[in-house]
N, C-alpha and C positions, 0 to 999 in steps of 0.2 A: 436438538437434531440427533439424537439418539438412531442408532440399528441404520436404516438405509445411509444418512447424510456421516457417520463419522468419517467416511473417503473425502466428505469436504475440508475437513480440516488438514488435512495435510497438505490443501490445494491453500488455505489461507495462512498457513506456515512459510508456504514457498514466497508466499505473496508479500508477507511481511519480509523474510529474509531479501528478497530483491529488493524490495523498498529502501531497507536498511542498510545495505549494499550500495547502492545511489546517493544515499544519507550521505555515509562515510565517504565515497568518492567526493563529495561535493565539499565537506568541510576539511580534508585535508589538501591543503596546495598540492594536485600533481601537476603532470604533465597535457592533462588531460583538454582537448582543444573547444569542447565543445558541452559546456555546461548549461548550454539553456537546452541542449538535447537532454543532457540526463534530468535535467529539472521536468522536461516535459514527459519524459520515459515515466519519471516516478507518478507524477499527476495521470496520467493514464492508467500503470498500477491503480490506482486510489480508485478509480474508477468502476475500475473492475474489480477490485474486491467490496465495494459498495455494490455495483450490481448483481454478481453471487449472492450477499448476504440478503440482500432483500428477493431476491428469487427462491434461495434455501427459505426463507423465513414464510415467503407467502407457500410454499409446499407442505413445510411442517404446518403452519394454519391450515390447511384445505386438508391435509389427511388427518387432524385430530390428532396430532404427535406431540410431545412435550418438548422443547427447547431447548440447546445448549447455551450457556452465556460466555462459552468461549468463541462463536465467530463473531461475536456485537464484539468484546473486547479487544479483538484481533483488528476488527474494522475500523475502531477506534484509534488502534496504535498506528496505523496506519493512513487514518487522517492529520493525524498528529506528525510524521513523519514528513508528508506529502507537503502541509502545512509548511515548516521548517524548510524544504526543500528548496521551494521558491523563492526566498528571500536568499536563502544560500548561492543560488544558481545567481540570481542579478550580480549579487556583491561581488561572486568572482569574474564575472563577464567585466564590471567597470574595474577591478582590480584590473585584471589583463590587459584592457583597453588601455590602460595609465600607464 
């Protein structure tokens, strides 16, 4: 995604950083009252850096462009986080719950 799409990346930077942001809230005990919100905040993330990447991807195909394989990796890390997310969000909802 070369010339027009590199403004995406810094949109998939953000995406990853909040994600990771979410991550971090979630594994460390705070005070924080409502972890199936951030569970569910980060899963929407994911979402939407899944729907960018395939939206940039089907543009760069339709204009003949050549690809980066930094937002597929970026999309990846960020399944992967989202991933992680969810079972974090439970474990501390029945923590609290106890």
């Amino acid at each position: 995604m070369t010339g027009v799409f590199d403004s995406l990346n810094s949109i998939f930077y953000l995406l990853g950083f909040l994600v990771l942001v979410n991550v971090i809230f979630l594994a460390v005990r705070s005070k924080i009252s409502s972890f199936i919100y951030i569970s569910f905040n980060t899963v929407v993330l994911a979402i939407v850096s899944i729907i960018l990447f395939f939206k940039a991807s089907s543009l760069t195909d339709d204009l003949n462009m050549d690809g980066s394989s930094l937002p597929f990796c970026l999309t990846v890390f960020i399944g992967i986080l989202a991933v992680i997310a969810i079972p974090l969000g439970l474990k501390n909802k029945k923590a609290k719950n106890s």
